[in-house]
N, CA, C and O atoms as CSV, one atom per row, in Angstrom:
chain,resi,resn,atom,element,x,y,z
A,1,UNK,N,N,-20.468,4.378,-9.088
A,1,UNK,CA,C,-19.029,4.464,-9.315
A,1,UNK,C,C,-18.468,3.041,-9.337
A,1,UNK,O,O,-18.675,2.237,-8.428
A,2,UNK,N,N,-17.613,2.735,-10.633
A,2,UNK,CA,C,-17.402,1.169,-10.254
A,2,UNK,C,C,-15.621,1.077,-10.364
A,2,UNK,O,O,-14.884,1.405,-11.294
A,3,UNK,N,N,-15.481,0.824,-9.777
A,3,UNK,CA,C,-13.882,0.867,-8.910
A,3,UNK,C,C,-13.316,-0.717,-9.905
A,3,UNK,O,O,-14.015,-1.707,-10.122
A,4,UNK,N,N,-12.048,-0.518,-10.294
A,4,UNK,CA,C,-11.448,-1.246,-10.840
A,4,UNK,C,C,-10.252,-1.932,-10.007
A,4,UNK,O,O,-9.309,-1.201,-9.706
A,5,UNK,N,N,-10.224,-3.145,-9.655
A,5,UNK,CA,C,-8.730,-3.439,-8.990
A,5,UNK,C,C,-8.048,-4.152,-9.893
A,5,UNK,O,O,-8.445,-5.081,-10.596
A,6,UNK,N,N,-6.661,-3.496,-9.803
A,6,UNK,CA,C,-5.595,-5.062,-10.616
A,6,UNK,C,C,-4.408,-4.262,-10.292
A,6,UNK,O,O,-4.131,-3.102,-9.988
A,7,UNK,N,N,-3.602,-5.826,-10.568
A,7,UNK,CA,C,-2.081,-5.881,-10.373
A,7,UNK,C,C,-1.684,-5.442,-11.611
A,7,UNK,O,O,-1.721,-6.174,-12.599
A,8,UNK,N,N,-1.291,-4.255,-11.635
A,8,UNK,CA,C,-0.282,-3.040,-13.223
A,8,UNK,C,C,0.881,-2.152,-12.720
A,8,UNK,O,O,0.727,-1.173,-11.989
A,9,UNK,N,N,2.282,-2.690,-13.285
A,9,UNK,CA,C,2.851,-1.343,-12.921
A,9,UNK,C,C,2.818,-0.490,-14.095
A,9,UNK,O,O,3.814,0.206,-14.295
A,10,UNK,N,N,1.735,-0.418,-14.998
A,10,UNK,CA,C,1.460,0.447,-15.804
A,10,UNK,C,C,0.821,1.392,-15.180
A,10,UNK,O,O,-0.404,1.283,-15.135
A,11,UNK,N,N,1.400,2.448,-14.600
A,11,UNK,CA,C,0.445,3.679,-13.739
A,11,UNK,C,C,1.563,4.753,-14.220
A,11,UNK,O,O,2.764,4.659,-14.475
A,12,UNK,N,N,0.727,5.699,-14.227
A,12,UNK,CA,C,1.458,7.193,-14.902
A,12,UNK,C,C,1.812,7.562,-13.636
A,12,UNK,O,O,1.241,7.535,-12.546
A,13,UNK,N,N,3.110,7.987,-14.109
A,13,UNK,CA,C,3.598,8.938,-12.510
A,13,UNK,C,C,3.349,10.162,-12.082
A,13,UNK,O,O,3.613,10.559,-10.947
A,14,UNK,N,N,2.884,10.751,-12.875
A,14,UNK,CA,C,2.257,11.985,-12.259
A,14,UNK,C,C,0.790,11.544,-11.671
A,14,UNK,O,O,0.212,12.262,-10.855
A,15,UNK,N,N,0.219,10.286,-12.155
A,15,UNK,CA,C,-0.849,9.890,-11.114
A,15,UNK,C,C,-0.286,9.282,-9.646
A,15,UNK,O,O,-0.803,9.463,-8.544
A,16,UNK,N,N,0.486,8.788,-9.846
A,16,UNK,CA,C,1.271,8.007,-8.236
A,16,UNK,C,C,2.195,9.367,-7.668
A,16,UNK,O,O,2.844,9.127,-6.650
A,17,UNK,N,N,2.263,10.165,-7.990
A,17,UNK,CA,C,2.944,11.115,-7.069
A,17,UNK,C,C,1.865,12.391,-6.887
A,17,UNK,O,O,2.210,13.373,-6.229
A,18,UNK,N,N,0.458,12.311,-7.548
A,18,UNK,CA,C,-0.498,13.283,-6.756
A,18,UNK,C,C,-0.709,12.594,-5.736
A,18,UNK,O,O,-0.268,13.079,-4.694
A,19,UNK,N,N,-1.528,11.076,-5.622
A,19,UNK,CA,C,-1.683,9.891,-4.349
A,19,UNK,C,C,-1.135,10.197,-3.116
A,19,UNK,O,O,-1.829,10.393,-2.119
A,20,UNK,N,N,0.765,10.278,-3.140
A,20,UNK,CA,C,1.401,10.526,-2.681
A,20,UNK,C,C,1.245,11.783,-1.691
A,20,UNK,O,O,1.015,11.788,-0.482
A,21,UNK,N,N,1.411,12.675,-2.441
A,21,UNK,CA,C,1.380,14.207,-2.369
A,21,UNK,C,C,-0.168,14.662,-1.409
A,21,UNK,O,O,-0.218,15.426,-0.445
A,22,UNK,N,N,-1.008,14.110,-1.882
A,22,UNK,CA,C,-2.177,14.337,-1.158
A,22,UNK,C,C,-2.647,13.636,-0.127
A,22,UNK,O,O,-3.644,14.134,0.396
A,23,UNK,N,N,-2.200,12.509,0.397
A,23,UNK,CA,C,-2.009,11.957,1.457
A,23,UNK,C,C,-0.841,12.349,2.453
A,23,UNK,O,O,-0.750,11.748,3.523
A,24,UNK,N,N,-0.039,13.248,2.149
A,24,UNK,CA,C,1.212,13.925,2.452
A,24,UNK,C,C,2.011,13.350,3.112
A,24,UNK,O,O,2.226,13.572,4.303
A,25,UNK,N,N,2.905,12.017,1.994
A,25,UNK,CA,C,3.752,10.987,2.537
A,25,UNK,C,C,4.671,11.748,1.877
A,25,UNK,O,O,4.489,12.350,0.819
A,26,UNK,N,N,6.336,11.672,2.977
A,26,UNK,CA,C,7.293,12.399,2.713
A,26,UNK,C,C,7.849,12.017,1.168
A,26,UNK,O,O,8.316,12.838,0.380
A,27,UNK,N,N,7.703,10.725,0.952
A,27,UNK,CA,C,8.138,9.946,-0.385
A,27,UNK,C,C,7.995,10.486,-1.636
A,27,UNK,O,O,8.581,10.055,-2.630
A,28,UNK,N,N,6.941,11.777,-1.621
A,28,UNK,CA,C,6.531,12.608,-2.469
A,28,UNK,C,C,7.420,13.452,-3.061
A,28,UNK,O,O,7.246,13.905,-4.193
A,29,UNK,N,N,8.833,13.817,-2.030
A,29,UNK,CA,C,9.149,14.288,-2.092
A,29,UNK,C,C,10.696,13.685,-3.244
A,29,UNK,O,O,11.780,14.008,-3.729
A,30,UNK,N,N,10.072,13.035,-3.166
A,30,UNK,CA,C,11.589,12.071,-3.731
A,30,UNK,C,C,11.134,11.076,-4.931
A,30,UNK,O,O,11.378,9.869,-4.912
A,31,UNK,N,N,10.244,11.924,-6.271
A,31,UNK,CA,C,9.556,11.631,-6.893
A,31,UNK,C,C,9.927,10.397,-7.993
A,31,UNK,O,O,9.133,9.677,-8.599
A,32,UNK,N,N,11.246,10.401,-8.038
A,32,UNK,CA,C,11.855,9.462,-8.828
A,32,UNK,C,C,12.191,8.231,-8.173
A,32,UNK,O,O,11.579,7.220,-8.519
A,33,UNK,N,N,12.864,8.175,-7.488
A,33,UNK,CA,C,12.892,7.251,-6.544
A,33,UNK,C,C,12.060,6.473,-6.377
A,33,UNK,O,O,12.079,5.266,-6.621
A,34,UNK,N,N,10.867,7.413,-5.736
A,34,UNK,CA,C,9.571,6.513,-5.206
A,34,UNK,C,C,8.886,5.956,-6.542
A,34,UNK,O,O,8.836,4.726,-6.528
A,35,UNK,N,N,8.604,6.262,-7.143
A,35,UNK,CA,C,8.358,5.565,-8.795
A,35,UNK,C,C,9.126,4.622,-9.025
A,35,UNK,O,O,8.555,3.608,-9.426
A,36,UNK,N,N,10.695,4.543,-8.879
A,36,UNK,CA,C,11.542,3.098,-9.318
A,36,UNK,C,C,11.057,2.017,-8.463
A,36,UNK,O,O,10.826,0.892,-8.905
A,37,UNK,N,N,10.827,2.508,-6.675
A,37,UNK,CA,C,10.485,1.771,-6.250
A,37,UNK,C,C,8.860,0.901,-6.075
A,37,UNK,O,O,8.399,-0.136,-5.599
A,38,UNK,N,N,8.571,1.720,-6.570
A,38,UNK,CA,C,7.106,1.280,-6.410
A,38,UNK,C,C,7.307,0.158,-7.779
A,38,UNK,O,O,6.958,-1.020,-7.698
A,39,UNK,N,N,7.894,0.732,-8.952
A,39,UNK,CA,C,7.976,-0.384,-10.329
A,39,UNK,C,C,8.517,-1.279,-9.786
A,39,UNK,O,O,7.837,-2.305,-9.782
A,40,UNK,N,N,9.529,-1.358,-9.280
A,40,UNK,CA,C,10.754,-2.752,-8.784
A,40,UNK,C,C,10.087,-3.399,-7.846
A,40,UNK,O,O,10.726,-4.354,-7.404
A,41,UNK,N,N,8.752,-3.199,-7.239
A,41,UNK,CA,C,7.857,-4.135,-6.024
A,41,UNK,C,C,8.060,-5.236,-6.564
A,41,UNK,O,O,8.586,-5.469,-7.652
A,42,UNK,N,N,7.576,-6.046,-5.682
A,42,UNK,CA,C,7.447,-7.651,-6.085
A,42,UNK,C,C,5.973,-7.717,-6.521
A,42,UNK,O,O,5.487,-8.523,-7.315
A,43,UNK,N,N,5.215,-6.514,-5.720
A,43,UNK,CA,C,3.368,-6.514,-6.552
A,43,UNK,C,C,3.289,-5.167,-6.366
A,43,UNK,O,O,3.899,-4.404,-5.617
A,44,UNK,N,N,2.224,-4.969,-7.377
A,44,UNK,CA,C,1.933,-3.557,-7.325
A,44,UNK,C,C,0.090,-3.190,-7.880
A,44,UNK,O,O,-0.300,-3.065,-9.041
A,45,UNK,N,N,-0.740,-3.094,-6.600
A,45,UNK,CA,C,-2.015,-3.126,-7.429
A,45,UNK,C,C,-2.374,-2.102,-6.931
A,45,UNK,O,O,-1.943,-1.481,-5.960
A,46,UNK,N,N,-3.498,-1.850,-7.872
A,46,UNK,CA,C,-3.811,-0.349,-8.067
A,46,UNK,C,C,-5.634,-0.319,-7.883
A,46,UNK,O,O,-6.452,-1.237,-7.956
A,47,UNK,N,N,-5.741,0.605,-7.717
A,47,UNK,CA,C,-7.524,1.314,-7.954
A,47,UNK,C,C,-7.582,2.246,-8.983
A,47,UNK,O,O,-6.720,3.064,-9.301
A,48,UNK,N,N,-8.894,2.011,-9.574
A,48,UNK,CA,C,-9.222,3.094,-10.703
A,48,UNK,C,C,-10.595,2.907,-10.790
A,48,UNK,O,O,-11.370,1.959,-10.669
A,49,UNK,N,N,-10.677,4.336,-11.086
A,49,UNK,CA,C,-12.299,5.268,-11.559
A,49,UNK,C,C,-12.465,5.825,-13.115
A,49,UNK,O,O,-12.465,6.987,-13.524
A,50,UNK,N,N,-12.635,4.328,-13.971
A,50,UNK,CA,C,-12.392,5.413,-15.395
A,50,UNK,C,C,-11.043,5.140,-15.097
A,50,UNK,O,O,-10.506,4.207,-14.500
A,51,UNK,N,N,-10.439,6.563,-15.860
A,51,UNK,CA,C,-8.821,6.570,-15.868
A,51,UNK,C,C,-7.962,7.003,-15.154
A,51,UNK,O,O,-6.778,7.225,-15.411
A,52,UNK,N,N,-8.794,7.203,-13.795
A,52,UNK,CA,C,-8.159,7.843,-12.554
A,52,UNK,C,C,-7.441,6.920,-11.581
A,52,UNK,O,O,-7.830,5.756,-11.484
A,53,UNK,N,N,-6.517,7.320,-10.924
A,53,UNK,CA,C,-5.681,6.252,-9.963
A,53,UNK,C,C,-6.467,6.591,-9.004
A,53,UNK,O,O,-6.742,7.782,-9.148
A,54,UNK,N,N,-6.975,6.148,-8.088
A,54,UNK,CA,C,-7.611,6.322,-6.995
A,54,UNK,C,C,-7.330,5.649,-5.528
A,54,UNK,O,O,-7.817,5.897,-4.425
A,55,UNK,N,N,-6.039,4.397,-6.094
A,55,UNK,CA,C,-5.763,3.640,-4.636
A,55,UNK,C,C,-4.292,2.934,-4.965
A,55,UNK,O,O,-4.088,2.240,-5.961
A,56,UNK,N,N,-3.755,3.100,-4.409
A,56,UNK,CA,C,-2.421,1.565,-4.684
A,56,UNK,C,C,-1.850,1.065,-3.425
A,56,UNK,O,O,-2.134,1.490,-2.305
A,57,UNK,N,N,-0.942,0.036,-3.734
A,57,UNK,CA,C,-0.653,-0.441,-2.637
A,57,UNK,C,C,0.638,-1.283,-3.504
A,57,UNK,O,O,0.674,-1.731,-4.650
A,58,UNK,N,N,1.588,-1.266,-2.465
A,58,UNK,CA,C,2.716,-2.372,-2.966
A,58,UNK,C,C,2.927,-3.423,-2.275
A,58,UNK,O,O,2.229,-3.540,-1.268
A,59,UNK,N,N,3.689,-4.244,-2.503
A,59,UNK,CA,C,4.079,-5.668,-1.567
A,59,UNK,C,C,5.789,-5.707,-1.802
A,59,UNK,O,O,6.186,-5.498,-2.949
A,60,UNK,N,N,6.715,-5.952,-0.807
A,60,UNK,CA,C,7.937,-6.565,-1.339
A,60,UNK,C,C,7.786,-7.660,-0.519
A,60,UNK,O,O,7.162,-7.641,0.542
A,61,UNK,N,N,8.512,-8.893,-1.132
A,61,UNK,CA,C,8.430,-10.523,-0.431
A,61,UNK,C,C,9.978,-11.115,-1.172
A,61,UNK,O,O,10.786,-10.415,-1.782
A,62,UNK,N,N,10.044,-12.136,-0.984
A,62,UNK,CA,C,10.814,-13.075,-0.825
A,62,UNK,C,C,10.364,-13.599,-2.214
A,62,UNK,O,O,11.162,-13.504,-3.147
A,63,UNK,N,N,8.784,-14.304,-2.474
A,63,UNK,CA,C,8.051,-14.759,-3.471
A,63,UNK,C,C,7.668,-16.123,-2.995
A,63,UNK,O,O,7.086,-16.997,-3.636
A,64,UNK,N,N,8.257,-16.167,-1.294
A,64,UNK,CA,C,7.605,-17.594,-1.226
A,64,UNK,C,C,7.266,-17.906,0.318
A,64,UNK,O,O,6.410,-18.780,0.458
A,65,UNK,N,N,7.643,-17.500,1.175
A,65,UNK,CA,C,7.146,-17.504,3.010
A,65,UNK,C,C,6.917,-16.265,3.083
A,65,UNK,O,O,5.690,-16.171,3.098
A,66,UNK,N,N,7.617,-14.688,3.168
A,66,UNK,CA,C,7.197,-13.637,3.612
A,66,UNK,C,C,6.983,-12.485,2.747
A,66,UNK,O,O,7.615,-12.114,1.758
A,67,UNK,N,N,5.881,-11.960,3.369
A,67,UNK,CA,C,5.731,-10.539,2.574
A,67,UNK,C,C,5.513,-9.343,3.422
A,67,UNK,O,O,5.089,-9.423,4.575
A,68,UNK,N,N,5.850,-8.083,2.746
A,68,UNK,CA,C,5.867,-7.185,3.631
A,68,UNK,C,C,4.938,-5.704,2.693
A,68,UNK,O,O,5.421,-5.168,1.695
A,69,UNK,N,N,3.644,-5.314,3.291
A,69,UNK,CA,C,2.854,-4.155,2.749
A,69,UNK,C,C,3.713,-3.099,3.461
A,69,UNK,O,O,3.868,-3.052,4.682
A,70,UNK,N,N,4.250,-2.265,2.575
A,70,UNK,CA,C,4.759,-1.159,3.574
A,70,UNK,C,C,3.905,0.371,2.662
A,70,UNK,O,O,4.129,1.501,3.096
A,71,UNK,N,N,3.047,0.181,1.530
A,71,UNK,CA,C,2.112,1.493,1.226
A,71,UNK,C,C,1.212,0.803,1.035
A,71,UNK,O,O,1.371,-0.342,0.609
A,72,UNK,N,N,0.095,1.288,1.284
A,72,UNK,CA,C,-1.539,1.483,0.748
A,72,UNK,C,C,-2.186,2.610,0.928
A,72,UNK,O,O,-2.477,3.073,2.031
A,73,UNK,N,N,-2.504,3.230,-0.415
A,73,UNK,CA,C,-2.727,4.703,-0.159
A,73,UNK,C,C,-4.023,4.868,-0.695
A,73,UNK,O,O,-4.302,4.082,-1.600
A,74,UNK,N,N,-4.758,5.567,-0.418
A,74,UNK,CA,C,-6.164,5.535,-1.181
A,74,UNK,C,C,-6.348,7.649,-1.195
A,74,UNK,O,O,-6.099,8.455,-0.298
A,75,UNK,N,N,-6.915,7.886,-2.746
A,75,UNK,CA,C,-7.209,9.347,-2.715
A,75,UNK,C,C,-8.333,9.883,-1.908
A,75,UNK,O,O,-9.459,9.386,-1.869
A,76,UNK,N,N,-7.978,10.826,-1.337
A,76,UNK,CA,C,-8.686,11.379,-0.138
A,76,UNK,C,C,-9.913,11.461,-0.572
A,76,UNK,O,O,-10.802,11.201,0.238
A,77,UNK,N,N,-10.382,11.943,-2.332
A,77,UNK,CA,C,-11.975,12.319,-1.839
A,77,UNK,C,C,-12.628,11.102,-2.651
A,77,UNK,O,O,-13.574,11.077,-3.439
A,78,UNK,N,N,-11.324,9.576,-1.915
A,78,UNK,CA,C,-12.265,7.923,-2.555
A,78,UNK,C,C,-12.289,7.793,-1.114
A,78,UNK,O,O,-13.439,7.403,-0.908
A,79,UNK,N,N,-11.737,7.882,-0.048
A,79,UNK,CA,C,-11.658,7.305,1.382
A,79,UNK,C,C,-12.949,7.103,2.366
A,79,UNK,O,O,-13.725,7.846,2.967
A,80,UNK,N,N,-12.783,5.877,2.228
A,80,UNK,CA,C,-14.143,5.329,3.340
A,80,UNK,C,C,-15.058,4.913,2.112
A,80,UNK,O,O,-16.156,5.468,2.092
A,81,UNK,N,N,-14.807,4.109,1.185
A,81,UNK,CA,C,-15.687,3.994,0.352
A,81,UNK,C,C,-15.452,2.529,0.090
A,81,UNK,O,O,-16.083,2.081,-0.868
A,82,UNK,N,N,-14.507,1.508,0.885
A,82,UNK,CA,C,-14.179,0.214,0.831
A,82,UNK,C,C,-12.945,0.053,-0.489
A,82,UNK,O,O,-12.460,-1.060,-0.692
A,83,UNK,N,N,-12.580,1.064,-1.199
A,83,UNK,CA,C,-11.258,0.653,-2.066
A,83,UNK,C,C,-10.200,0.558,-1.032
A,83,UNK,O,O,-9.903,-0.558,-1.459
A,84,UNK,N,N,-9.403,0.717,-0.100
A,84,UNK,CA,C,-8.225,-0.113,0.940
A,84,UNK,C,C,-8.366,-1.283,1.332
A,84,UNK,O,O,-7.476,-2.125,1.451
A,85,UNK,N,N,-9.826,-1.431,1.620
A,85,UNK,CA,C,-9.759,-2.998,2.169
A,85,UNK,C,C,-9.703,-4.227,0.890
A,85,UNK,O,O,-9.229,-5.359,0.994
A,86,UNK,N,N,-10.414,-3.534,-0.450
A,86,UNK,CA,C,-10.680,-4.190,-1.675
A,86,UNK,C,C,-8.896,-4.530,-2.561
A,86,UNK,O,O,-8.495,-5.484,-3.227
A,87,UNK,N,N,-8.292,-3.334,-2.163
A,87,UNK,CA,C,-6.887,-3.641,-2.103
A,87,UNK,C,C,-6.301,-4.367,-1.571
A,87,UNK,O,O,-5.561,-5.088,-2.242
A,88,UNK,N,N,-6.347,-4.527,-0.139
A,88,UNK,CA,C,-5.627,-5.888,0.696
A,88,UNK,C,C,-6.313,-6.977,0.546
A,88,UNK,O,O,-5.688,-8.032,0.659
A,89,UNK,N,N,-7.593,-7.026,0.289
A,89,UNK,CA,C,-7.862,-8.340,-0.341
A,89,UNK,C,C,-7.245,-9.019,-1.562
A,89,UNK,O,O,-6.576,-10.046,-1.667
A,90,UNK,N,N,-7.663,-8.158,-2.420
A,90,UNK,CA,C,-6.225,-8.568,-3.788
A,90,UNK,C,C,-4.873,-9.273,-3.389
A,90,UNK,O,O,-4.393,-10.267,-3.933
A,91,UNK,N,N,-4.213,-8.365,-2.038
A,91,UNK,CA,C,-3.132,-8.404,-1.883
A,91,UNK,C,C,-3.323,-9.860,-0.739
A,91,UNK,O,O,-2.685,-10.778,-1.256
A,92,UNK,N,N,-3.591,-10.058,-0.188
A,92,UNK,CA,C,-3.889,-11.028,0.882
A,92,UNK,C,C,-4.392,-12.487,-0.161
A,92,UNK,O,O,-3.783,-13.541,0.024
A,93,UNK,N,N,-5.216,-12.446,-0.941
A,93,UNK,CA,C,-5.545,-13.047,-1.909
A,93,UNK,C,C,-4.511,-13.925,-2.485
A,93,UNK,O,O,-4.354,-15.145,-2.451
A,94,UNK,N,N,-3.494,-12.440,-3.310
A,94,UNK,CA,C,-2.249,-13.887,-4.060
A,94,UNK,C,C,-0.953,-14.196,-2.764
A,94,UNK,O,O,-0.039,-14.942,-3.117
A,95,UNK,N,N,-0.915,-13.765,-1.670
A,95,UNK,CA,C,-0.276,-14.035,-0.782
A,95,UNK,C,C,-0.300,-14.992,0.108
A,95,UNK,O,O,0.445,-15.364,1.014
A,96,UNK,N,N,-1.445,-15.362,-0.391
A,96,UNK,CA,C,-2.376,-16.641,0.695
A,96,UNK,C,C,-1.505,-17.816,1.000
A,96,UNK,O,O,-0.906,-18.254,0.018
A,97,UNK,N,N,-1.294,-18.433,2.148
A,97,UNK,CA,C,-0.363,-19.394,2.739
A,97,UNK,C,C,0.827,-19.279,3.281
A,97,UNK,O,O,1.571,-19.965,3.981
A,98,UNK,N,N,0.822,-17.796,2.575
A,98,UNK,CA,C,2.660,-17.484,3.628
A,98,UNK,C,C,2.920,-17.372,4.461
A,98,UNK,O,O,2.194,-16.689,5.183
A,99,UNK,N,N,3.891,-17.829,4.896
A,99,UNK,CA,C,4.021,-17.926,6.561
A,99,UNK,C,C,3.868,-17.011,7.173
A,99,UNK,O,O,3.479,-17.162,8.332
A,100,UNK,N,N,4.134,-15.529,6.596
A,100,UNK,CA,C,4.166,-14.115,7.353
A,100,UNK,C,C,3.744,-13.042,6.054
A,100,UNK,O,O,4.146,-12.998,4.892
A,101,UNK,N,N,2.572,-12.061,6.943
A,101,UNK,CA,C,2.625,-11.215,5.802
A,101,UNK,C,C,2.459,-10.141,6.870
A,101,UNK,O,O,1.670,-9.969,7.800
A,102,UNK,N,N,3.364,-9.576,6.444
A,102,UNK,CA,C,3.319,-7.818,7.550
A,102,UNK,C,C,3.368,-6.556,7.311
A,102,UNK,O,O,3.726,-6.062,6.242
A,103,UNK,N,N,3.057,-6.031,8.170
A,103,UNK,CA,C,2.641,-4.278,7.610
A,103,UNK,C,C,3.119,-3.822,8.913
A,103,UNK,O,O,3.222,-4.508,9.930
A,104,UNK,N,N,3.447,-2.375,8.741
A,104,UNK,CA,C,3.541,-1.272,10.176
A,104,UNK,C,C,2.710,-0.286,9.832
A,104,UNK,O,O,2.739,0.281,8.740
A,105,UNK,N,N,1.803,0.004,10.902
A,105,UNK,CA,C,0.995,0.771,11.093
A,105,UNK,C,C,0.908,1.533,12.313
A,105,UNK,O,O,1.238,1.092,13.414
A,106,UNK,N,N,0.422,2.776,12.075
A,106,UNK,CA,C,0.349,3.531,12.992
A,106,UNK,C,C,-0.598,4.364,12.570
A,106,UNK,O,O,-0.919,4.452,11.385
A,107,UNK,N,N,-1.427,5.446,14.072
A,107,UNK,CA,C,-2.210,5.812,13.754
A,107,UNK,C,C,-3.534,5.412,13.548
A,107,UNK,O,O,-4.040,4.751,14.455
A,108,UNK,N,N,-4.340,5.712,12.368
A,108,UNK,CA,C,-5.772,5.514,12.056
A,108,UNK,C,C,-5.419,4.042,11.092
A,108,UNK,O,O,-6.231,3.244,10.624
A,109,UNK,N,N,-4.465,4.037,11.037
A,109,UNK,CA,C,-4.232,2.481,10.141
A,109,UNK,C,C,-4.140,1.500,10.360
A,109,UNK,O,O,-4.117,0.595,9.526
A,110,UNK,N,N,-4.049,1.363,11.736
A,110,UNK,CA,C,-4.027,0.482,12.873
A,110,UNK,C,C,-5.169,-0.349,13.000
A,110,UNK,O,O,-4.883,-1.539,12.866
A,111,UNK,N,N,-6.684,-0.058,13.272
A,111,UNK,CA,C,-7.500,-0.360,13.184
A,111,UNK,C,C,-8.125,-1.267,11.512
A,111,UNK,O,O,-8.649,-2.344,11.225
A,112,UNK,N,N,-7.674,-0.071,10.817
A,112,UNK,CA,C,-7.872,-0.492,9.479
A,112,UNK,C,C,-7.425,-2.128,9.518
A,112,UNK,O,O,-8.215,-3.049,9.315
A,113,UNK,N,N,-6.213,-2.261,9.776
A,113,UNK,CA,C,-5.425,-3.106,9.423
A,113,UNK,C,C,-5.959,-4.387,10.479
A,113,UNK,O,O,-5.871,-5.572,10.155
A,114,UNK,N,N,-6.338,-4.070,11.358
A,114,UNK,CA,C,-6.879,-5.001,12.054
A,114,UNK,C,C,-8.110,-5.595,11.866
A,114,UNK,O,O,-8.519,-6.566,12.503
A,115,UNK,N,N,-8.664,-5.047,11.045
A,115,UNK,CA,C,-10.354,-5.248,10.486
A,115,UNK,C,C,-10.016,-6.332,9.116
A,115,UNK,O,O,-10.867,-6.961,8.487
A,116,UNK,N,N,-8.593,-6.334,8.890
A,116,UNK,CA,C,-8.159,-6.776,7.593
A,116,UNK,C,C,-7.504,-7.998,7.633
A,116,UNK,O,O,-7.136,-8.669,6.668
A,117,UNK,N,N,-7.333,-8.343,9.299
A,117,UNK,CA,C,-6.519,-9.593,9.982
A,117,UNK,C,C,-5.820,-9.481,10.870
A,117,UNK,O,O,-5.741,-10.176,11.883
A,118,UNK,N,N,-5.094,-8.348,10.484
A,118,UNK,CA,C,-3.830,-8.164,11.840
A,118,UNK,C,C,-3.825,-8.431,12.257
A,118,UNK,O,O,-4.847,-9.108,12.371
A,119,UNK,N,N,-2.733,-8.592,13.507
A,119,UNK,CA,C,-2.553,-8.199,14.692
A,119,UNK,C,C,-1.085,-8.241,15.422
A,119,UNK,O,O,-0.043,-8.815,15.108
A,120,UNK,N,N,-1.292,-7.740,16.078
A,120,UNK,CA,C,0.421,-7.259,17.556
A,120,UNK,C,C,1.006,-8.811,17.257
A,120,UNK,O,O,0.521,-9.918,17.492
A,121,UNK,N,N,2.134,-8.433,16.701
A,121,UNK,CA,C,2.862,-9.818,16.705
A,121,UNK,C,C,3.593,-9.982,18.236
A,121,UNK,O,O,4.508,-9.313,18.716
A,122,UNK,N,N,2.990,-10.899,18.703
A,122,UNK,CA,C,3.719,-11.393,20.545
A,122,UNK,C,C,3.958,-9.817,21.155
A,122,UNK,O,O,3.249,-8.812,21.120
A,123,UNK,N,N,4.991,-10.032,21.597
A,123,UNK,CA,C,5.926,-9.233,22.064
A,123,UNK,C,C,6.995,-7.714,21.191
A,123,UNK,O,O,7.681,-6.792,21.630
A,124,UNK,N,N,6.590,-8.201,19.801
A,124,UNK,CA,C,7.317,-7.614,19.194
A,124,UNK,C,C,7.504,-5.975,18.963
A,124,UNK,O,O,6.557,-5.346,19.433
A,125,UNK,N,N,8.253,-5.377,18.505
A,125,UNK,CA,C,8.414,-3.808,18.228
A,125,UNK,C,C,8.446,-3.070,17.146
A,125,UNK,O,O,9.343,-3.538,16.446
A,126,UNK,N,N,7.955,-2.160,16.615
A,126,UNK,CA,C,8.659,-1.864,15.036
A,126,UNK,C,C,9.903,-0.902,15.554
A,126,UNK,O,O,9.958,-0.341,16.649
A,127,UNK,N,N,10.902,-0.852,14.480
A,127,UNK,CA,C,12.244,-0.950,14.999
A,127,UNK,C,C,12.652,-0.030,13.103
A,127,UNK,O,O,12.340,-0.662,12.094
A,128,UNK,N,N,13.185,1.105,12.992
A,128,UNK,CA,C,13.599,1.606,11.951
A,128,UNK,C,C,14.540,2.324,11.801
A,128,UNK,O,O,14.547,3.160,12.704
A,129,UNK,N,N,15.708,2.497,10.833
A,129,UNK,CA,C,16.176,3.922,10.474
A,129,UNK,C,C,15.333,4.632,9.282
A,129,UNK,O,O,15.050,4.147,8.187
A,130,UNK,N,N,15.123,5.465,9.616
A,130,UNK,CA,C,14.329,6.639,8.722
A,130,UNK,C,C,14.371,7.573,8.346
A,130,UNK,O,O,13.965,8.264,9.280
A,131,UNK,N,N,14.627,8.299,7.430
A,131,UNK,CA,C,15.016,9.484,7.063
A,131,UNK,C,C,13.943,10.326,6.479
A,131,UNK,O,O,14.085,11.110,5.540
A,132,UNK,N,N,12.978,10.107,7.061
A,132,UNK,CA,C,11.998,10.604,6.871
A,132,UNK,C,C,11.116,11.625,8.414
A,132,UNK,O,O,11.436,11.372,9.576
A,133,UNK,N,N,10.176,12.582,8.106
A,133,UNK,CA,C,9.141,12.849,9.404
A,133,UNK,C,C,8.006,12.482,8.870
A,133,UNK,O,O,7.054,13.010,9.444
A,134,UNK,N,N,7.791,11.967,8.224
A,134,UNK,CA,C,5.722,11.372,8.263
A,134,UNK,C,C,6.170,10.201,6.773
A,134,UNK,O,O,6.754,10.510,5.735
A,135,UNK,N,N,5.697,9.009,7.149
A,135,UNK,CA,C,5.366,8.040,6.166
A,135,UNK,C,C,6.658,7.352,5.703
A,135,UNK,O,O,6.615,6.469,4.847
C-alpha cells in the first residue's frame, strides 16, 4: 500500500466529511462549515491510497512564530499504520523554527502526540468555549 502525503485543499467533501463522520467528530455535523474551514486553513495536508482520502490534518498560524494543529484525523481501517505521524511530519517539517507549535490533546492522542515532540507546556491549562460534546 503506498500512502501519498501532500499539502491540497483539493479534497472532495464528501471524502472529508466520511473522515469526519467515522472518527465521530461532532464537526461532522456541521458539514459546510467544517469544509470552509478546513479550505480557509493556513495548511491543509492530506493522505491518500489511490484516490482515497485516508488522513488529513490542518494547521492555523500567524505564518510566522505560531502555529496551532487543532485536527488530524486518520480513517479507521488506515490507523496504526504510521499515516498520523507521516502527517505531522509534513506538518512539523514546513513549520520548522517557530517559536510555538501547539495542539490539544486528549485521550489516546496524548501519547501520540508526545511520540511526535510534545509536551505539557509548564504549568499551563487548555481553557475553551465549546459548543460541542466530542471533538
Amino acid at each position: 500500500m503506498e500512502i501519498e502525503i501532500k499539502e491540497t485543499k483539493d479534497i472532495p467533501q464528501d471524502q472529508l466529511l466520511e473522515i469526519y463522520k467515522l472518527n465521530k467528530w461532532s464537526s461532522a455535523a456541521r458539514p459546510e462549515l467544517l469544509y470552509q474551514a478546513l479550505m480557509h486553513s493556513h495548511t491543509l495536508i492530506s493522505a491518500w491510497v489511490e484516490s482515497k482520502l485516508v488522513g488529513i490534518a490542518n494547521a492555523i498560524s500567524d505564518g510566522y512564530l505560531v502555529v496551532y494543529y487543532p485536527h488530524l484525523l486518520v480513517h479507521p481501517d488506515y490507523q496504526g499504520k504510521g499515516i498520523g505521524s507521516k502527517i505531522m511530519a509534513a506538518m512539523q517539517k514546513k513549520y520548522e523554527g517557530f517559536h510555538q507549535q501547539m495542539v490539544t490533546a486528549d485521550g489516546g492522542a496524548i501519547e501520540f502526540y508526545k511520540k511526535c515532540g510534545f509536551e505539557k507546556a509548564g504549568k499551563t491549562e487548555s481553557m475553551w468555549i465549546y459548543q460541542g460534546n466530542e471533538h
